[in-house]
N, C-alpha and C positions, 0 to 999 in steps of 0.2 A: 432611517437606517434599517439595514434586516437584521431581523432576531432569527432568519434559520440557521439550523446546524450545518455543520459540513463535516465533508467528506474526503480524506484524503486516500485515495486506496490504487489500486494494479498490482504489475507483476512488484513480486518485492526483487531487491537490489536495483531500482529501476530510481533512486534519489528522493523517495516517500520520507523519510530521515530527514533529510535537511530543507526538504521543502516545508513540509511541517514544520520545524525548528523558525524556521523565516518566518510564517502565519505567525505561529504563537506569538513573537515578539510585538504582534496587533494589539493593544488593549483590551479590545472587546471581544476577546476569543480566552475562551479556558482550554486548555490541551488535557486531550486526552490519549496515552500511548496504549494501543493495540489491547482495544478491552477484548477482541472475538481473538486472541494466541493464546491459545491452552497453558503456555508455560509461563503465562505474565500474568495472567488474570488476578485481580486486587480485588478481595470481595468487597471491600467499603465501597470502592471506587463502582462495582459491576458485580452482580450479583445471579452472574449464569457464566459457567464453564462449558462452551462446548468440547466435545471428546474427540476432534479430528484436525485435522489442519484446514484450512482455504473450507469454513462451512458455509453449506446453502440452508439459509432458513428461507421457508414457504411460508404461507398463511395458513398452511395445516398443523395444530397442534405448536400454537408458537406462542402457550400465554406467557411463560416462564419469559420467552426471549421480547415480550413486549413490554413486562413488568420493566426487566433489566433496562431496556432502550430510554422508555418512558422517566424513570428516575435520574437517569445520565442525563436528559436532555434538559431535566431540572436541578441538575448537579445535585442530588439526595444522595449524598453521605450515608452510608446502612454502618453505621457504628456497631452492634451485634454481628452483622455478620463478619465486618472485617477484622473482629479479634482473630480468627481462622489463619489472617495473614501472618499474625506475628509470631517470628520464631527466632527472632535476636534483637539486638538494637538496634540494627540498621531497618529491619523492619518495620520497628514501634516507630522510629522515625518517619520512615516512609507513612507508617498510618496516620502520624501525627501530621507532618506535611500535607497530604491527601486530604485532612478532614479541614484544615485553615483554607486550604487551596476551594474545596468546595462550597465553602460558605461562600466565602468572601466572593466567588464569582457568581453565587446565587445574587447574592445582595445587589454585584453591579452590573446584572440581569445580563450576563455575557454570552457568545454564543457558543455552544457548543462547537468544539475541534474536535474531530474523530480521525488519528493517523491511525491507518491497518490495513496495510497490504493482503489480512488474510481473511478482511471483511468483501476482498473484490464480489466474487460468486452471491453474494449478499446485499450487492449496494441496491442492487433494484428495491429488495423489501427495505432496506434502510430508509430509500428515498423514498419511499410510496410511504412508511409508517410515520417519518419524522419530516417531511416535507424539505427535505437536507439539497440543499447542495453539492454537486459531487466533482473532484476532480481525481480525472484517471491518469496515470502514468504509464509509459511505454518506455522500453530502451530494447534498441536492436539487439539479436540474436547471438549474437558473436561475443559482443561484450556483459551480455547476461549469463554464459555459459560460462566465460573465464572466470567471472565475480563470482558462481556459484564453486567453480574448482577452488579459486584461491584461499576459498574462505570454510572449504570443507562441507559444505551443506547441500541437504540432497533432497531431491525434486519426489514430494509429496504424492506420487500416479496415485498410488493405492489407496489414498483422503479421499482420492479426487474419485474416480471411476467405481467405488464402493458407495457413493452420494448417489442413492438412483431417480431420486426427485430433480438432485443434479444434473446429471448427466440426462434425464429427460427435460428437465427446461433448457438445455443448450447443448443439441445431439453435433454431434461430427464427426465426419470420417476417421478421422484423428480419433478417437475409441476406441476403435479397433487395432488400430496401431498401438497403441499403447495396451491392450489387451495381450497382445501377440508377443511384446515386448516384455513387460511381466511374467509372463509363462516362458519366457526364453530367458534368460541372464536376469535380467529383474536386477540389475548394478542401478541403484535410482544415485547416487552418487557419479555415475558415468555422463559425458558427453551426447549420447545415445538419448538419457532420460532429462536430461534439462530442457533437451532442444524439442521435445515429444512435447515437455510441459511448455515451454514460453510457444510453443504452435499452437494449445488447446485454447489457453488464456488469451492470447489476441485472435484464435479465430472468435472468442467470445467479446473481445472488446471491438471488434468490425462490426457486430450485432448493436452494441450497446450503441457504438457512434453513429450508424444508423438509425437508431431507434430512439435516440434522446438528443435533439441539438441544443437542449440548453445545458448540457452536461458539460466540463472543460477536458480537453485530450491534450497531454503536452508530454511532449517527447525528452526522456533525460537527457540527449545530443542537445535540444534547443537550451534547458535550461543550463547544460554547461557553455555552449557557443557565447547565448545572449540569456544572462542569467538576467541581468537587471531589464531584460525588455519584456522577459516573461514572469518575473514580479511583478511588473506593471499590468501585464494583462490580467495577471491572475486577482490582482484588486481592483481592476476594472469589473471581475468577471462576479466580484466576493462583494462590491457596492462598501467599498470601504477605504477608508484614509489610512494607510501603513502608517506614517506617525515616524519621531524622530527616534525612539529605540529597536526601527526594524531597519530602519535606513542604516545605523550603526552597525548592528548587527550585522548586515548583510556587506557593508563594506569591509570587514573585519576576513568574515568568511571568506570572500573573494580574493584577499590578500594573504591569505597564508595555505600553507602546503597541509593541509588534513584529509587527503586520501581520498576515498568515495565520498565521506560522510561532507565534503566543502567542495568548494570549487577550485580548483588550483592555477594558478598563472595561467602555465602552459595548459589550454583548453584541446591542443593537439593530441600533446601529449596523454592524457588523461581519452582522450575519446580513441587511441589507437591502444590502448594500454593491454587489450586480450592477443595482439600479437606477440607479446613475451609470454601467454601463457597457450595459446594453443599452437597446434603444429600449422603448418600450411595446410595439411591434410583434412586436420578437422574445420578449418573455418572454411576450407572450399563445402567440403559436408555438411555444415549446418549452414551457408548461405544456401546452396542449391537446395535444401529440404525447405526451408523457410521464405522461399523467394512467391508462393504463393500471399502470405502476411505479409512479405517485406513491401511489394509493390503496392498494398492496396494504404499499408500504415507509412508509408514511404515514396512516394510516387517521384519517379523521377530521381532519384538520389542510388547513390551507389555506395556500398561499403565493404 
């Protein structure tokens, strides 16, 4: 059996949630949710805040960020620091959950689960530091822009393009555009700024798929299509037996109507579902800007 960590990370809204939620249900996996998002961060649990959204950590000046990994991947509970966290009961709770949970998955030497869509720009040094396992997630353009409308949430440019270690380990034309952008309306809640951001993040995960094939790339469309063919691959891919509490789980998910975060019946329905939220206008506008990604993460398929 392997004892490496893993990686679950990409664009977020791209089904990093419930995929992760399906792993955990493995025995021999401890979850951990989104230690590198400034606004979750649990000092017992993780004991470095970064100050940005989607951060790129280097091998320059990264003890702090090796300490933090280093103790995660030994599931070391910092009880001092996590008093920081408490600031109700549901909190004390949470700390008290969090310190059982880290033991006990010390004790039954489990492997680290890392879900963090905002560790993507970071998975290289994750994987080089903790010898982790990685799976990337992608969802087409159209229905990552409506998911980010629906849901109110706005596309990080100014995280991103302010990283100059960043944006020098992964240059693109796409830079500049989003530079020009910025300095003109700068609406990062718009249409405009989503479609800017899901362009930079898969022209960097074309790099990544090129550059690592033992890495897994799995499309949120597949895993709505064929959810249970790509559970199978993905424990093919993890060297691990799912076991009869994931198999439950998952048929569970698969049978009820929970929105993005499950898989719902109708797989049609749920994969056409940004046609009630953008106009015709815009989904001609973000396939034609994106149709450079689309072909190379999509080949052959039309949306």
């Amino acid at each position: 059996m392997s004892s490496q960590p893993l990686l679950i990370t990409g664009i977020h809204r791209s089904g990093s949630t419930w995929l992760g939620q399906v792993v955990a249900r493995c025995p021999r996996f401890g979850f951990v949710w989104e230690p590198l998002n400034q606004e979750t961060v649990c000092y017992g649990r993780f004991n470095y805040r970064p100050n940005t959204w989607y951060p790129y950590i280097s091998d320059f000046d990264c003890s702090r960020q090796v300490d933090a990994f280093q103790r995660l991947e030994q599931f070391g509970f910092n009880y001092l620091n996590g008093l920081r966290d408490i600031k109700s009961l549901r909190t004390l709770l949470r700390y008290g959950r969090d310190a059982v949970n880290f033991n006990r998955w010390r004790c039954e030497q489990r492997r680290l689960l890392i879900k963090d869509p905002m560790a993507f720009y970071s998975a290289e040094w994750i994987h080089r530091r903790l010898n982790s396992q990685v799976i990337v997630l992608i969802r087409n353009p159209m229905a990552f822009v409506a998911s980010m409308l629906r849901a109110g949430w706005y596309m990080p440019l100014v995280d991103i393009v302010n990283q100059v270690e960043l944006v020098e380990a992964y240059p693109s034309e796409i830079l500049d555009d989003i530079h020009a952008f910025l300095e003109g309306s700068g609406d990062c809640h718009s249409v405009e700024a989503c479609t800017l951001g899901w362009r930079y993040i898969h022209q960097v995960i074309i790099m990544l798929k090129e550059k690592y094939s033992n890495w897994l790339f799995i499309s949120h469309e597949d895993l709505v299509r064929l959810p249970s063919k790509m559970i199978t691959e993905v424990f093919n891919y993890l060297r691990e037996e799912p076991g009869t509490k994931l198999l439950s789980y998952l048929d569970n998910s698969l049978s009820s109507d929970q929105g993005e975060r499950g898989m719902r019946r109708d797989p049609a329905k749920l994969l056409a579902s940004y046609e009630k939220v953008l106009t015709h206008e815009q989904i001609k506008y973000i396939r034609d800007l994106c149709e450079p990604e689309l072909s190379k993460l999509y080949p052959g398929k039309s949306f």
